[in-house]
N, C-alpha and C positions, 0 to 999 in steps of 0.2 A: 480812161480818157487820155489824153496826149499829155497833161503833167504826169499821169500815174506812168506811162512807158517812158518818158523823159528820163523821169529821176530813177526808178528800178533800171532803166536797160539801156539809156544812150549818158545818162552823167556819169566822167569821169569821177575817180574815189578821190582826188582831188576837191572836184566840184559838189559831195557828198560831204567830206570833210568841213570845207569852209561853210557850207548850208547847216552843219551837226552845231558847229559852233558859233552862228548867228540866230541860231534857232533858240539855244540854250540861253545867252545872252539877253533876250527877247523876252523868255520864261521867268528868268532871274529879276530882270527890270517889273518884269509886271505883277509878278508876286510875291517878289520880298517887300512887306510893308516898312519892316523895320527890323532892327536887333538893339541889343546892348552887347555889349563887350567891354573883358578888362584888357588893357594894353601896358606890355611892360616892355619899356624903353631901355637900351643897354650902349652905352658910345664908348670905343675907347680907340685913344689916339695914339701913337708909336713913337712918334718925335718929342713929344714933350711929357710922358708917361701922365695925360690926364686923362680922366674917365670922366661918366656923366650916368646914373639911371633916373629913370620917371618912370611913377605906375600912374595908367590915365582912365576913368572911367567915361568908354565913352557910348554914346548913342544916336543911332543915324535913322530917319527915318523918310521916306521916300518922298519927295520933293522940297521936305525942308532942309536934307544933307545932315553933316555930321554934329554933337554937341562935344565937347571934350570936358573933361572934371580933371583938374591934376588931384592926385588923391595923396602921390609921398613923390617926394625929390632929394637926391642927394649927386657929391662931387662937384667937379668946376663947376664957377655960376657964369661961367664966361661961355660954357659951353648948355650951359643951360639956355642962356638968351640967345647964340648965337646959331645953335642948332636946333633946339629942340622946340622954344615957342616961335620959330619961325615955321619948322614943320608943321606944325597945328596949325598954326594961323593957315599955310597956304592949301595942307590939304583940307581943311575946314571949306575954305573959298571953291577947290576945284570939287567938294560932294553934293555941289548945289547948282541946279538948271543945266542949263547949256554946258556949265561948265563940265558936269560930269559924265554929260553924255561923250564929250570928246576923249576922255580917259578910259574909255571901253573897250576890250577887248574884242573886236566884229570887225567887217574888211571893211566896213565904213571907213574905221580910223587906221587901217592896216592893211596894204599889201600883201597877203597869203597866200604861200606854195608849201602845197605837203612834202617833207622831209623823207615821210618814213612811216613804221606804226613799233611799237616800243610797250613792254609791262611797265607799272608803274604804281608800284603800291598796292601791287595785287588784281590792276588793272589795268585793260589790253586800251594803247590810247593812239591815238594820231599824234605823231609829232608835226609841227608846221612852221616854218620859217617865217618871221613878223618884221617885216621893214614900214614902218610909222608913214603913213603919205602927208603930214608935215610935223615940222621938226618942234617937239615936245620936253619940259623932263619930266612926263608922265606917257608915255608910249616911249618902251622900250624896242630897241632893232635887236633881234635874238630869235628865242625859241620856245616856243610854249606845246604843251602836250593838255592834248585835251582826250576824254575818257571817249570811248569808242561807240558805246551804248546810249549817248545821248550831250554827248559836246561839250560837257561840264569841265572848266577851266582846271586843273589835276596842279599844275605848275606851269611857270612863265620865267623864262631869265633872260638877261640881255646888258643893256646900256640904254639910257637914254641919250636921245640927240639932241638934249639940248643941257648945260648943267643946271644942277638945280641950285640953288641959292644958299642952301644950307650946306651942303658939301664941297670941296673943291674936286675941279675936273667933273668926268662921268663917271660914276661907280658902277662897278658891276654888283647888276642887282640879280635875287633868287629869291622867288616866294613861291611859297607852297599851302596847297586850301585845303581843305577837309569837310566832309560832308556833316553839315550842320541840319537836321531832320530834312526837307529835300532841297536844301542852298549849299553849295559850296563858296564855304567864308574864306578868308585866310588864317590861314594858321601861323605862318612866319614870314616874316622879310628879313632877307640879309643883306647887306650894301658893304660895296671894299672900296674905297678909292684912295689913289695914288697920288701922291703929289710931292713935287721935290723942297715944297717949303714946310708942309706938315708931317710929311712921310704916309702911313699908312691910317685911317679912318677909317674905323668898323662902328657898323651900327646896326643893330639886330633889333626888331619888333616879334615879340610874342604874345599869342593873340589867347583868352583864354574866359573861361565860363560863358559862352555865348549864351543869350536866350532871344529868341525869334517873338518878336512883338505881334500882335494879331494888327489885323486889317482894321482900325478903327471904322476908316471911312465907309467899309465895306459892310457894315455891319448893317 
């Protein structure tokens, strides 16, 4: 038929590209029911030598969004309140309806042009260049690589364009996923930002014991 010679013979690898990773996208929305994960939280700041960890039990589940459990905490409590439960609070808000749909990786919420194609973990990927079509701090402007084989998000870095609330400035962000039975979760977030009243603010998420929830609904 005329989609089947469209996309074998007259789409650009480009237009093959952005299609691999709205396709995947699509797949991930529609059947991840849910997970649990353990989250461990690590901040530390340059200018006034304080730090900050939290371990968080948390779990998401597909139209209810995320639940968060603080499980241990230690270090500033100034950096407790002013970073860390404001992060939960606000990604809690954006893993729910609408909101989360704008935080998606797809040319919906992104302007995509392919870079390149790049290994990556032992996987041949598209790299593609993401400029946010409005201004977000959760749609980064940068570059994400997606797996070659079926579009699956591999890594993403950048900057958000818009600051987020908990950080000062835009921090350059780096997260990286891993294939969790057929989802790619995240595996880590790293964030740097800069600033001439704080100096430097790192804050790293490591994501760890995932277990993929069944489909209640579907059952």
């Amino acid at each position: 038929g005329l989609l089947v010679s469209t996309a074998s013979g007259g789409a650009t690898l480009e237009q093959t590209a952005i299609l691999a990773l709205d396709q995947a996208d699509a797949r991930r929305e529609s059947r991840l029911a849910g997970y649990s994960v353990t989250e461990h939280y690590t901040l530390r700041g340059s200018r006034f030598a304080l730090s900050a960890e939290m371990t968080v039990e948390t779990v998401y589940q597909r139209g209810q969004g995320k639940v968060y459990r603080v499980v241990s905490r230690s270090g500033s409590p100034a950096l407790q309140s002013r970073v860390f439960d404001r992060l939960l609070r606000e990604e809690g808000e954006m893993s729910r309806g609408d909101a989360r749909l704008r935080t998606l990786v797809n040319s919906e919420n992104y302007l995509v042009r392919l870079a390149g194609e790049e290994m990556v973990a032992g996987e041949m990927c598209y790299v593609l260049d993401l400029t946010p079509r409005v201004k977000s701090t959760h749609l980064l402007k940068g570059r994400a690589w997606i797996e070659k084989k079926d579009g699956s998000l591999l890594q993403i870095e950048g900057t958000p364009t818009a600051s987020p609330s908990f950080l000062t400035g835009r921090p350059a962000i780096i997260r990286k996923y891993e294939r969790v039975d057929e989802f790619l979760l995240a595996r880590s977030s790293h964030a740097l930002s800069e600033s001439f009243f704080t100096g430097t603010t790192e804050l790293s998420i490591e994501y760890r014991d995932y277990r993929i929830l069944d489909d209640i609904a579907g059952r």
